[in-house]
C-alpha positions as CSV (number, residue, x, y, z in Angstrom):
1,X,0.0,0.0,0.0
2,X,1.0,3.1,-1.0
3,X,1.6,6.0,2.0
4,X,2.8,9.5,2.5
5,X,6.0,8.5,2.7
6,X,6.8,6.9,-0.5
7,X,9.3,8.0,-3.4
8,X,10.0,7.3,-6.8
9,X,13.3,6.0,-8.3
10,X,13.7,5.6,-12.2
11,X,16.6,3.1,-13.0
12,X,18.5,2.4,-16.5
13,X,21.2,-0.2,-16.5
14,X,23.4,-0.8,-19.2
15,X,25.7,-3.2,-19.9
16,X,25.2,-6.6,-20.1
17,X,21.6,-6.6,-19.0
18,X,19.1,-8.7,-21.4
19,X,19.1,-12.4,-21.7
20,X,20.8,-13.1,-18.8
21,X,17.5,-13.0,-16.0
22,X,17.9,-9.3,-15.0
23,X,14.1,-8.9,-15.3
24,X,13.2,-12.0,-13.1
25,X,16.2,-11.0,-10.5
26,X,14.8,-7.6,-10.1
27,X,11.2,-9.0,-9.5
28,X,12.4,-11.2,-6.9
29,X,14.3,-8.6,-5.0
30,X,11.6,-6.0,-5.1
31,X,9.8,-8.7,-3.6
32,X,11.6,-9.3,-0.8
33,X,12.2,-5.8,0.0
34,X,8.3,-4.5,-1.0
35,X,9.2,-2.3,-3.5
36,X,6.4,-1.9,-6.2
37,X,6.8,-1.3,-9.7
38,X,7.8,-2.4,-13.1
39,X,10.7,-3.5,-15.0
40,X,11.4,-3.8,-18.9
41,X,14.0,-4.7,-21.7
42,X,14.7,-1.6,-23.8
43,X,14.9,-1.5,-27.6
44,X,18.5,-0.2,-27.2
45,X,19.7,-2.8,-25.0
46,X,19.2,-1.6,-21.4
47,X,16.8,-2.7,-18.7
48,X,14.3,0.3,-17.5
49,X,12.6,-0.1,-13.9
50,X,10.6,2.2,-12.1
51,X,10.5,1.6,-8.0
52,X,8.0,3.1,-5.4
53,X,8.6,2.6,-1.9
54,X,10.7,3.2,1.1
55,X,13.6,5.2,0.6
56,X,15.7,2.3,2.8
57,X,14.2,0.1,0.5
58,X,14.7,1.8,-2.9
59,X,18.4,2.3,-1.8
60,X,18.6,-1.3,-0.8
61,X,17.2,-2.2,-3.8
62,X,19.6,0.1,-6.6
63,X,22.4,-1.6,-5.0
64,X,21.7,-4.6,-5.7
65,X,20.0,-3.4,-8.8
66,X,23.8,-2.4,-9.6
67,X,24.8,-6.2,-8.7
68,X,22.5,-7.9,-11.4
69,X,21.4,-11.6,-12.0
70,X,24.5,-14.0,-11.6
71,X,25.2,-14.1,-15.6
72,X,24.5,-9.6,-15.7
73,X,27.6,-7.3,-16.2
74,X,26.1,-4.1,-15.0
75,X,28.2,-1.5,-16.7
76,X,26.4,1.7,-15.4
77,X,22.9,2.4,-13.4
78,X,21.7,5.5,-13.9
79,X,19.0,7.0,-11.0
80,X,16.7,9.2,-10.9
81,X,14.9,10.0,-7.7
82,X,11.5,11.7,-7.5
83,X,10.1,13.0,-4.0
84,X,6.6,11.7,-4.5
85,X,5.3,8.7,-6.4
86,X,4.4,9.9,-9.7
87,X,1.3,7.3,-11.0
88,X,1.1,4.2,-7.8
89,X,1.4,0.7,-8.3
90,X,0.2,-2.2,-6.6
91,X,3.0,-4.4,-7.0
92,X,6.3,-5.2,-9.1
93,X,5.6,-6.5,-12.8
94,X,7.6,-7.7,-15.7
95,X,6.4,-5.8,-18.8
């Protein structure tokens, strides 16, 4: 559930980031951590996410966003944080 004092953090990772279970890792550890949001493969090779939730757990989650899956190479994770959750989501999906 959505409360006053969630925030928004919009990731890009590059690098070696498709085809190698990015999508399915980040699922499982927004899980864990009860982030909300969604992640997807980009036409130009990167994985976009967008996270609501905790800041402690949006932090928690970017760094091991920056980790990846086991067979990821995350070259670079770009962040951008917004104070207030821009359109809220129930829960973390694959797109």
């Amino acid at each position: 559930m959505e409360n006053g004092d969630d925030i928004e953090v919009e990731i890009t990772l590059t690098g070696k980031v498709q085809g190698v279970g990015m999508r399915d890792y980040l699922k499982n550890r927004a899980e864990e951590l009860g982030v909300r949001g969604f992640v997807r493969n980009a036409e130009d090779g990167s994985v976009e996410v967008i996270a609501q939730g905790e800041r402690e757990a949006l932090e928690e989650f970017l760094r091991r966003a920056k980790r990846g899956s086991v067979f990821s190479r995350v070259e670079e994770a770009e962040a951008t944080w917004y104070d207030t959750v821009q359109d809220p989501l129930e829960d973390f999906t694959i797109e």
